[in-house]
C-alpha positions in Angstrom: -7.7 -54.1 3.1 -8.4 -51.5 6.1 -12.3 -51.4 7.5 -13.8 -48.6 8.3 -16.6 -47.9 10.2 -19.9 -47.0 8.7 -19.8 -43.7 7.5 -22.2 -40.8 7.2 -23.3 -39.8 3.8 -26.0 -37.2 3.8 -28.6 -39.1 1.8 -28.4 -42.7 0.9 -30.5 -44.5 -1.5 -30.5 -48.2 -0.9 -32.0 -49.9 -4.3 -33.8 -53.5 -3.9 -35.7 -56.1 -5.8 -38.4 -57.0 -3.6 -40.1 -56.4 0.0 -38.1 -58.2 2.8 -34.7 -57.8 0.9 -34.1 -54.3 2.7 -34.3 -55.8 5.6 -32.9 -59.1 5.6 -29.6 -57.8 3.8 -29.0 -54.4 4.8 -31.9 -53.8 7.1 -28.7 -52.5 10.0 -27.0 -50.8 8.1 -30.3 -48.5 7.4 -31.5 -48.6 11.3 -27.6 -47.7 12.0 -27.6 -44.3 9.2 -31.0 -42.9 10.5 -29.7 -43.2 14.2 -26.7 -41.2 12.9 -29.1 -38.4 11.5 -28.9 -39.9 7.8 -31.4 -39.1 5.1 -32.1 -42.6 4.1 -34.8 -43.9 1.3 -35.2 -47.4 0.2 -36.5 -47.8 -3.7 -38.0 -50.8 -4.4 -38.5 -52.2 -7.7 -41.6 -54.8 -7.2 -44.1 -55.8 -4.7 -42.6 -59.4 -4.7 -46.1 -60.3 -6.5 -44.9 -63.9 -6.9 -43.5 -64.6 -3.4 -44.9 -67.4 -1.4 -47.7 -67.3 1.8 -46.1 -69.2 4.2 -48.7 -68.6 6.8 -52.1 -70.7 7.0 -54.2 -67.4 7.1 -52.0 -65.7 4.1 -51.7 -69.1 2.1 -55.2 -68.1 0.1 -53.4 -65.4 -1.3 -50.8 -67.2 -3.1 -50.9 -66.8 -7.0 -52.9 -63.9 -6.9 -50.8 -61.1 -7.8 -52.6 -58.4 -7.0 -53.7 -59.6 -3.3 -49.9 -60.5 -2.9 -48.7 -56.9 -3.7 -51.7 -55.6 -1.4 -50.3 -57.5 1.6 -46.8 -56.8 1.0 -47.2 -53.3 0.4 -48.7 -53.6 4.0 -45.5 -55.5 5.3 -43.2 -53.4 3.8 -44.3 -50.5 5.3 -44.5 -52.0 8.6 -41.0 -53.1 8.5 -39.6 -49.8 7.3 -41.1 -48.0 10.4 -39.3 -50.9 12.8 -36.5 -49.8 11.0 -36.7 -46.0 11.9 -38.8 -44.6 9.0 -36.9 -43.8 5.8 -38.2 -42.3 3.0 -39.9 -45.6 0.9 -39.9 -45.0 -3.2 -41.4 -47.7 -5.5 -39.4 -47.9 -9.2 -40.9 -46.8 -12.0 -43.9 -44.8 -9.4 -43.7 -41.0 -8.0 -40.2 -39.6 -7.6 -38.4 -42.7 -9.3 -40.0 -42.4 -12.7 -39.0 -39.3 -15.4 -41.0 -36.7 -15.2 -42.2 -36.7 -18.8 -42.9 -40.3 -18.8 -45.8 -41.8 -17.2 -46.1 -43.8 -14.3 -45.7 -47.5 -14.4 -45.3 -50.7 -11.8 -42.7 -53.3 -12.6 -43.7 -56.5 -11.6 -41.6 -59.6 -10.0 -40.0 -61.9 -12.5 -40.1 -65.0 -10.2 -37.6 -67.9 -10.0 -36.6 -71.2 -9.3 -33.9 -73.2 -7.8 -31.2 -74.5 -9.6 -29.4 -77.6 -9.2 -26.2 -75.6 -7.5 -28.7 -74.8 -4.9 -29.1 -71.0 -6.2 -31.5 -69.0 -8.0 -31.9 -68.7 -11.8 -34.6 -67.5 -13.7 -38.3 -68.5 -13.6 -39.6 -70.1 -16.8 -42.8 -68.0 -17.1 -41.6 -64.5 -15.8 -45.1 -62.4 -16.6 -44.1 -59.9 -19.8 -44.8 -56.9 -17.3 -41.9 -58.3 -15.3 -38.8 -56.4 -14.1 -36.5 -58.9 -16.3 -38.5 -58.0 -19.5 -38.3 -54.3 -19.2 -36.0 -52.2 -21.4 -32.6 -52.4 -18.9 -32.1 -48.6 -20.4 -36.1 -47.7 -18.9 -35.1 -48.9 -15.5 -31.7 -47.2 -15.3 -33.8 -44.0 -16.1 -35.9 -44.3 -13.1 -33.2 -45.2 -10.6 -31.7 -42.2 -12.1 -35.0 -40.2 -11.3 -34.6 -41.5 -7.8 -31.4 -40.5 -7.1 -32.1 -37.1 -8.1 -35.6 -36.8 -6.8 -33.3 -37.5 -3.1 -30.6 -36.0 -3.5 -28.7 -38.9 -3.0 -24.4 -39.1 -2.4 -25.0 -42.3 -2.3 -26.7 -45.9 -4.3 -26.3 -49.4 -2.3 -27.6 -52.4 -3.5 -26.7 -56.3 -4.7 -23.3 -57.5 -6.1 -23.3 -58.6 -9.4 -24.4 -61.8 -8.8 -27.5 -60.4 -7.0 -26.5 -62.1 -3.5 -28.2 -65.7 -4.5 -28.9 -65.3 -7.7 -32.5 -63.9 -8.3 -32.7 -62.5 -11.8 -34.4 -59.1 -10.2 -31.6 -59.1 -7.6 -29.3 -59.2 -10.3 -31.5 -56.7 -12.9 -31.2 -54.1 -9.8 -27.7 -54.2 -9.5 -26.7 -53.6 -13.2 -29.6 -50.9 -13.1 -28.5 -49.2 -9.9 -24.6 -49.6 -11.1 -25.5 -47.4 -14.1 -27.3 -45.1 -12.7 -25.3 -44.5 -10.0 -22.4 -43.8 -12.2 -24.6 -41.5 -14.8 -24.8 -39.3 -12.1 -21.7 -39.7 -10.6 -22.8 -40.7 -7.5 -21.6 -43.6 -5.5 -22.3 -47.0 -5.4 -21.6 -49.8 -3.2 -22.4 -53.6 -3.2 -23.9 -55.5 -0.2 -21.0 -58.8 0.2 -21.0 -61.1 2.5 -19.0 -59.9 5.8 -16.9 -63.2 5.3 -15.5 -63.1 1.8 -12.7 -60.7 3.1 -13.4 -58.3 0.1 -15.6 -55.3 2.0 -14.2 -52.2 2.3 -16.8 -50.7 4.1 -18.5 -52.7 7.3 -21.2 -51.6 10.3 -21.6 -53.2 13.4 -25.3 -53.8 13.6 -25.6 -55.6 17.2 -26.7 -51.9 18.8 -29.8 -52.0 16.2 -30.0 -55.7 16.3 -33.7 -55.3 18.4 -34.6 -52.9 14.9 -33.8 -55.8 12.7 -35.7 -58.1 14.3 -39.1 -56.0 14.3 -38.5 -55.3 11.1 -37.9 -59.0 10.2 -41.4 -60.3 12.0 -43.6 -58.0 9.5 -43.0 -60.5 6.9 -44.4 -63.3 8.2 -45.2 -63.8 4.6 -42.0 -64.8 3.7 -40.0 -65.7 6.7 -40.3 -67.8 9.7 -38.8 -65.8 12.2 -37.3 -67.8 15.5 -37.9 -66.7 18.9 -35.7 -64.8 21.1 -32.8 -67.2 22.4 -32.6 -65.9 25.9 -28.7 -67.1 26.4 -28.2 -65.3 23.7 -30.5 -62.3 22.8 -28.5 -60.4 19.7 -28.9 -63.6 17.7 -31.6 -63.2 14.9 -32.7 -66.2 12.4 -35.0 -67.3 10.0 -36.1 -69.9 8.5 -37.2 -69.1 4.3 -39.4 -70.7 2.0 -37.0 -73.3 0.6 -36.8 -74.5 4.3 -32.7 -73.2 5.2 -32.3 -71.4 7.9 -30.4 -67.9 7.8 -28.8 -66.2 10.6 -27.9 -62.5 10.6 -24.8 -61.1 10.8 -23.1 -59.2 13.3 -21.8 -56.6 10.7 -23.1 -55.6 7.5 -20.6 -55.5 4.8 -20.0 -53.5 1.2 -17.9 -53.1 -1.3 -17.3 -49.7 -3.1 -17.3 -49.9 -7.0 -14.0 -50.1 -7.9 -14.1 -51.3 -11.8 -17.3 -49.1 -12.9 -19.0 -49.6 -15.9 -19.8 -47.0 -18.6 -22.8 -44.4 -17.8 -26.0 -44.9 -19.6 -27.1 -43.5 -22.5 -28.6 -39.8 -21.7 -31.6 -38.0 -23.0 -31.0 -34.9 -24.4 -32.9 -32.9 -21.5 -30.2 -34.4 -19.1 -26.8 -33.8 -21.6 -24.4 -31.1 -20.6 -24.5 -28.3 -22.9 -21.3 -29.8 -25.1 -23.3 -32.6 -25.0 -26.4 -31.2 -26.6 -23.9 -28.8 -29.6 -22.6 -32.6 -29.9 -25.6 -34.1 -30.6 -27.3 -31.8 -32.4 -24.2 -31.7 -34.8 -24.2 -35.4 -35.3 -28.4 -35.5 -36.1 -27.5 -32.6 -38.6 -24.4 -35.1 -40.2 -27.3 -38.0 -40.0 -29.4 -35.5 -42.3 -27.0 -34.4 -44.7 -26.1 -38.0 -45.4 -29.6 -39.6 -45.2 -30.6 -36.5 -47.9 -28.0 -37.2 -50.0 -28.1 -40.7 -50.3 -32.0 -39.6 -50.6 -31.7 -37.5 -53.2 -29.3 -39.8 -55.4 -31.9 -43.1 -54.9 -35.0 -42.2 -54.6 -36.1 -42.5 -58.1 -34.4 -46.2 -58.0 -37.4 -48.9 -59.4 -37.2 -52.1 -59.7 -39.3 -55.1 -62.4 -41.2 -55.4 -64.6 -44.2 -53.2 -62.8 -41.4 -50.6 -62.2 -42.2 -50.8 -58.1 -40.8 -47.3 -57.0 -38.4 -49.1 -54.8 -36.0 -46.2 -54.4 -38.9 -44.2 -52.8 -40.0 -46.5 -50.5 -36.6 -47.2 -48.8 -35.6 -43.5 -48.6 -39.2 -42.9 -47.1 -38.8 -45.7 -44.5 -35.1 -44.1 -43.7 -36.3 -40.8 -43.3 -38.9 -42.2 -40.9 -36.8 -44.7 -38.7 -34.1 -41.8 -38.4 -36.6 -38.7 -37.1 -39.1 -41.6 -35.1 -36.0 -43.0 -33.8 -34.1 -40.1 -32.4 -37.2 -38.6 -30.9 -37.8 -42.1 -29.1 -34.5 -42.7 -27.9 -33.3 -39.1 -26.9 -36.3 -37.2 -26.4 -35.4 -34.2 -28.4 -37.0 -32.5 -31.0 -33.5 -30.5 -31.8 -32.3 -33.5 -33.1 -35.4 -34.2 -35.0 -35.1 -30.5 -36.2 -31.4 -31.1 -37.4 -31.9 -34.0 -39.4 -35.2 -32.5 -41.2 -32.7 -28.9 -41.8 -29.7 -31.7 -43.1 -31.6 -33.8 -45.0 -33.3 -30.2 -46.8 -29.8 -28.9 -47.6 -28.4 -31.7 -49.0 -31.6 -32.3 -51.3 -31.0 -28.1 -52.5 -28.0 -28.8 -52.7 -27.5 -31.7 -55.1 -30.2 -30.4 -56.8 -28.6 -26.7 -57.2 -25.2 -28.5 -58.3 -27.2 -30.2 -61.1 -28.6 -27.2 -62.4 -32.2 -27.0 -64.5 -31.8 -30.0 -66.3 -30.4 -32.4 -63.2 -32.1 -36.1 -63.4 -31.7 -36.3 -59.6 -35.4 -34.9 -58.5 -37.4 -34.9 -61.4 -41.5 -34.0 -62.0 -42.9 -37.2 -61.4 -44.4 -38.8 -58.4 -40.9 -39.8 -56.7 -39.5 -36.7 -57.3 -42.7 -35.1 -55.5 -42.5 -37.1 -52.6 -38.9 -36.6 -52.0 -39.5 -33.0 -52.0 -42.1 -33.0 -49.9 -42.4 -36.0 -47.7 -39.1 -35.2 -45.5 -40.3 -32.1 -44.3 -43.5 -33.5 -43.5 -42.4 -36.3 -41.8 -40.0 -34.3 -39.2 -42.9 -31.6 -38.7 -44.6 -34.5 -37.7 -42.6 -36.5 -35.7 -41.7 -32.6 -34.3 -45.4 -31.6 -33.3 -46.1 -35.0 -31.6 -46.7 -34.1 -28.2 -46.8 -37.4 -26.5 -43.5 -39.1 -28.1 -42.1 -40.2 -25.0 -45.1 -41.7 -23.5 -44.8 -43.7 -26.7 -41.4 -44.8 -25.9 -42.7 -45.6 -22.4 -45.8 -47.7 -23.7 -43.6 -49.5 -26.5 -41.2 -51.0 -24.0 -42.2 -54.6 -22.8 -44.2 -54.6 -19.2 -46.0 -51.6 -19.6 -49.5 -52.0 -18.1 
C-alpha cells in the first residue's frame, strides 16, 4: 500500500476521549497541519475526571472529580497552545451540542486492566458517564461539531480504541457515524508498524511541539528528560508504570468499510427525506386509527375493565411522544394525529348511522376525542427535545 505524505485538508476535527490523548497519539500530526496553514480543532469528550495524580502536589486531588476536571481543563489548554493553538471544543458543550438541545458535560467512564494487559471497562462507570450515554446523543454532537467547523475532515481511534479504554472505543464508533452522516471523512489513528496506514506524517520537525505539549500533563505522564545523544527522542513513563516512546511518524488509516449513517432528525433530513417521513407518520396514523377504531370498545371480566380503551390510548401516546422524541418534528406528530382522524371518519362513515364501531358511551367518547388531544399536545409542547435530552442516562 503506497504512503503518502500528510495532506492538507482545510479543517480537521480530531475527536478524543480524554485530555492528554491528543497529544500523546496524534499530538504531530496536529502541530504538523497548523504549520501547513490548517484549520484544526480538537473535540474532547470528558475532562478525564477519573485519571490519576501522579504528582505529590496533585495527588490530593485524586477522586475528586470535579477538582480533577479543574486541573485538567488547565493542562489541556496548556498543551494545546504548545501544540500551535487549535480551536479546543468540549462534547456535548458550545458548538458540539444541537442547538435545540441544552448543554450537557459527559463524564469519564474509568477503567481497569485486564489480564491481557489492556483496558476494559471499569466496574463503577458513574451513570453521567460517556459509556452510559445514549450512543445516538453523542453521534449528534460530534455531528454538531463537525458542522459548527466546517470540518472535511474527522480523525480519531481505531475500533479498538488504541488500548482498549471503553471511551476510546465509545469515540470512535461515535465519531465513525457522524463522520459518515455528514459525509465527511474519517480516519483512524494505527500504529505506524502494523503496515495497514495509508496515510503517515513525519513528526520529527515538530518533535520539540510534542514534547511541550507532553510536559503539561504532569498529571498523567512522567515525562523523561532530554537524551542529549539523541534529542528527537520523546518518552514517558504512564500510570501503570510502562514506558512509551513516540514515534517518528504518525500513522492513519482511511475508512474503508463504513458503517451506516445515523438516524437523522427531521430538521437535518433532505427534503425527500422529510415527504418520506411525513408519509410514513401519516401510514402510522391511518393504521394506529384503524386498529383504534375497530378495539377500542374491547373489555375484558367480570368488572367489564375497558381494556380496549386503555391499549388504543397508550398507542396513540407512545406513537405521537415517540416520534416527537426521536425525530424532533411536529409534522410527523401532525401526520399521525390527521391519519389516525381519517381512518376513525372513515370507518365510522362506512358504517353508516347505526355502526357499532364508536358508539355513545364513554369509550366511544374518548376515542373521539382523546387522539386529537393527545397530538395537540404533544404538538404545543415547546420543550420536547430538552426532554429527550434530560431522559437520556448522564444527564446532570
Amino acid at each position: 500500500m503506497s504512503k503518502a505524505s500528510v495532506t492538507r485538508p482545510e479543517r480537521v476535527l480530531f475527536v478524543h476521549a480524554h485530555p492528554d490523548d491528543e497529544t500523546l497519539s496524534s499530538g504531530g500530526t496536529i502541530a504538523t497541519l497548523l504549520e501547513l496553514g490548517a484549520e484544526v480543532t480538537v473535540l474532547t469528550a470528558t475532562r478525564g475526571e477519573r485519571g490519576e495524580m501522579l504528582t505529590e502536589r496533585l495527588a490530593p486531588l485524586a477522586g475528586d472529580a470535579q477538582r480533577v476536571a479543574a486541573h485538567r481543563e488547565t493542562e489541556i489548554d496548556a498543551a494545546l497552545a504548545a501544540l500551535g493553538g487549535p480551536a479546543h471544543l468540549w462534547l456535548g458543550g458550545r458548538g458540539a451540542r444541537p442547538t435545540d438541545l441544552p448543554e450537557r458535560r459527559y463524564v469519564d467512564s474509568g477503567m481497569q486492566w485486564g489480564p491481557d494487559g489492556r483496558a476494559t471497562a471499569a466496574d463503577d462507570a458513574p451513570v453521567d458517564s460517556l459509556t452510559a450515554a445514549d450512543l445516538g446523543e453523542v453521534v449528534d454532537d460530534v455531528r454538531a461539531a463537525i458542522r459548527s467547523t466546517g470540518a472535511d475532515a474527522v480523525v480519531s481511534y481505531a475500533d479498538d480504541g488504541g488500548y482498549g479504554h471503553p471511551d476510546h472505543v465509545r469515540v470512535h464508533h461515535a465519531a465513525r457515524y457522524a463522520a459518515r452522516a455528514e459525509e465527511v471523512a474519517f480516519s483512524m489513528i494505527v500504529a505506524p508498524d502494523t503496515g495497514d496506514a495509508d496515510v503517515t506524517v513525519d513528526v520529527l520537525p515538530v518533535r520539540a511541539k510534542v514534547r511541550a505539549a507532553v510536559e503539561q500533563y504532569r498529571s498523567q505522564v512522567t515525562v523523561d528528560p532530554v537524551d542529549p545523544a539523541d534529542p528527537t527522542a520523546l518518552s514517558w513513563v504512564m500510570p501503570h508504570g510502562v514506558r512509551e516512546h513516540a514515534p517518528a511518524v504518525e500513522a492513519f488509516r482511511h475508512d474503508a468499510d463504513p458503517q451506516p449513517p445515523a438516524p437523522q432528525t427531521y430538521a437535518e433530513m433532505s427534503g425527500q427525506g422529510k415527504v418520506a417521513a411525513v408519509a410514513v407518520a401519516l401510514v402510522l396514523g391511518l393504521v394506529t386509527g384503524g386498529l383504534g377504531t375497530v378495539t377500542h370498545q374491547q373489555t375484558v371480566g367480570a368488572a367489564v375493565f375497558p381494556i380496549g380503551t386503555v391499549i388504543t390510548t397508550l398507542l396513540v401516546i407512545g406513537l405521537t411522544v415517540g416520534i416527537r422524541l426521536l425525530y424532533r418534528s411536529r409534522a410527523m406528530v401532525a401526520a399521525i394525529g390527521i391519519g389516525i382522524l381519517v381512518a376513525t371518519q372513515v370507518l365510522v362513515s362506512v358504517g353508516g348511522q347505526g355502526s357499532p364501531l364508536v358508539l355513545a358511551n364513554a369509550a366511544g367518547y374518548v376515542w373521539t376525542f382523546a387522539p386529537a388531544v393527545i397530538a395537540a399536545l404533544v404538538l404545543a409542547w415547546p420543550d420536547l427535545s430538552g426532554l429527550r435530552s434530560r431522559t437520556a442516562p448522564g444527564r446532570e
